[in-house]
N, C-alpha and C positions, 0 to 999 in steps of 0.2 A: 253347420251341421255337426261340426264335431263338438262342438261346445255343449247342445242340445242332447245329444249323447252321455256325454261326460254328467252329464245334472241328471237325468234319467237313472244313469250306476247309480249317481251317490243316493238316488229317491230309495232305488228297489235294495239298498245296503241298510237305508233307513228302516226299512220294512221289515227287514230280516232280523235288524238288532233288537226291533220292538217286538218281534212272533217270540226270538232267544228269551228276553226279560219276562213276558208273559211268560212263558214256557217253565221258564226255570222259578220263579217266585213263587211263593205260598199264597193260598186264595185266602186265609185269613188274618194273616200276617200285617200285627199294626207298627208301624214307624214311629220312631223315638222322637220327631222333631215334625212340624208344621212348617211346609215352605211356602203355604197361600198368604198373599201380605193383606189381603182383604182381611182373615181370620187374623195375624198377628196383630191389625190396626183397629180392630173396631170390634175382636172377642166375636163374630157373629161369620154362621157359615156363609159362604158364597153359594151360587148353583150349580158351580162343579166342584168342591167341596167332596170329596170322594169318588171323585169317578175315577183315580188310577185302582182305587181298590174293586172300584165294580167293573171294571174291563177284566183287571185278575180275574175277579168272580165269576164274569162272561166267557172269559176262554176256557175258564174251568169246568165252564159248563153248572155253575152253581147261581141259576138266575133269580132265587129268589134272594139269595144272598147279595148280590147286585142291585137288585131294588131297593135291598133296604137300606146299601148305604150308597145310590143317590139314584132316582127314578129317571133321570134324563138318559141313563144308560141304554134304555129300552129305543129309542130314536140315535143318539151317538152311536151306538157299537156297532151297528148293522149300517149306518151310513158310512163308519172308520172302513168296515170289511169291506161293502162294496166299492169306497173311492182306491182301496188301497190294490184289492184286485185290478180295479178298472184300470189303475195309473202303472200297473206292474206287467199287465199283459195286451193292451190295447196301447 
Protein backbone atom coordinates (compact mmCIF):
# COMPACT_ATOMS: atom_id res chain seq x y z
CA UNK A 1 0.00 0.00 0.00
CA UNK A 2 2.68 2.29 0.79
CA UNK A 3 4.50 1.79 -2.44
CA UNK A 4 1.18 2.54 -4.43
CA UNK A 5 1.10 5.73 -2.65
CA UNK A 6 4.59 6.71 -3.08
CA UNK A 7 3.99 6.35 -7.33
CA UNK A 8 0.59 8.15 -7.01
CA UNK A 9 2.97 11.53 -5.22
CA UNK A 10 5.43 11.16 -7.79
CA UNK A 11 2.24 10.93 -10.78
CA UNK A 12 0.41 13.98 -9.24
CA UNK A 13 4.29 15.96 -8.93
CA UNK A 14 4.44 14.92 -12.67
CA UNK A 15 1.30 16.75 -13.24
CA UNK A 16 2.17 19.86 -11.53
CA UNK A 17 5.65 20.19 -13.21
CA UNK A 18 3.92 19.80 -16.61
CA UNK A 19 0.71 22.54 -15.59
CA UNK A 20 4.36 25.00 -14.28
CA UNK A 21 6.02 24.44 -17.97
CA UNK A 22 2.85 25.00 -19.72
CA UNK A 23 2.28 27.92 -17.52
CA UNK A 24 5.26 29.42 -17.74
CA UNK A 25 6.30 28.89 -21.69
CA UNK A 26 5.43 31.08 -24.61
CA UNK A 27 2.61 29.85 -26.88
CA UNK A 28 4.80 30.90 -29.79
CA UNK A 29 7.85 30.23 -28.90
CA UNK A 30 10.24 28.08 -31.47
CA UNK A 31 13.20 25.82 -30.08
CA UNK A 32 16.64 26.19 -31.36
CA UNK A 33 17.10 22.32 -31.93
CA UNK A 34 14.72 19.14 -33.01
CA UNK A 35 14.65 16.31 -30.50
CA UNK A 36 12.21 13.82 -32.83
CA UNK A 37 14.77 11.27 -34.22
CA UNK A 38 12.05 10.30 -36.73
CA UNK A 39 12.70 14.17 -38.18
CA UNK A 40 16.52 14.01 -37.61
CA UNK A 41 16.67 10.52 -39.64
CA UNK A 42 14.46 10.74 -42.51
CA UNK A 43 14.15 14.96 -42.75
CA UNK A 44 10.14 14.19 -42.61
CA UNK A 45 7.54 15.26 -39.93
CA UNK A 46 6.28 12.54 -37.62
CA UNK A 47 2.41 12.76 -36.34
CA UNK A 48 3.39 14.39 -33.19
CA UNK A 49 5.66 16.45 -34.76
CA UNK A 50 4.48 19.60 -32.88
CA UNK A 51 2.34 18.73 -30.42
CA UNK A 52 4.54 20.15 -27.38
CA UNK A 53 3.87 23.43 -29.08
CA UNK A 54 0.07 22.83 -29.64
CA UNK A 55 -0.47 21.74 -25.94
CA UNK A 56 1.30 25.32 -25.26
CA UNK A 57 -1.17 26.65 -27.73
CA UNK A 58 -3.99 24.62 -25.79
CA UNK A 59 -3.31 25.80 -22.44
CA UNK A 60 -3.07 29.17 -23.76
CA UNK A 61 -6.16 28.92 -25.02
CA UNK A 62 -4.98 29.83 -28.64
CA UNK A 63 -6.67 26.70 -30.51
CA UNK A 64 -6.41 27.59 -33.81
CA UNK A 65 -2.84 28.01 -33.21
CA UNK A 66 -2.62 24.44 -32.09
CA UNK A 67 -4.25 22.99 -35.09
CA UNK A 68 -2.09 24.48 -37.15
CA UNK A 69 0.93 23.18 -35.71
CA UNK A 70 -0.38 19.56 -35.38
CA UNK A 71 -4.42 18.57 -35.58
CA UNK A 72 -4.16 15.53 -33.38
CA UNK A 73 -4.16 18.11 -30.52
CA UNK A 74 -7.81 18.31 -30.84
CA UNK A 75 -8.20 14.46 -29.46
CA UNK A 76 -4.68 14.35 -27.27
CA UNK A 77 -5.20 17.54 -25.07
CA UNK A 78 -8.58 16.73 -23.74
CA UNK A 79 -7.80 12.98 -23.33
CA UNK A 80 -4.08 14.47 -21.54
CA UNK A 81 -6.69 16.73 -19.16
CA UNK A 82 -9.20 14.28 -18.65
CA UNK A 83 -6.51 11.17 -17.74
CA UNK A 84 -4.48 13.55 -15.87
CA UNK A 85 -7.62 14.81 -13.69
CA UNK A 86 -9.02 11.40 -13.52
CA UNK A 87 -5.45 9.87 -12.05
CA UNK A 88 -4.95 12.97 -9.74
CA UNK A 89 -8.36 12.81 -7.98
CA UNK A 90 -10.05 9.45 -8.36
Amino acid sequence: MKNKNTFRFIRIVFYFICFIYLLIKEPNGESLFVICPFRNLFDLDCYLCGMTRAFICAFHMLFIDAINYNPLVIIIYPLFIFVSIQDTFI
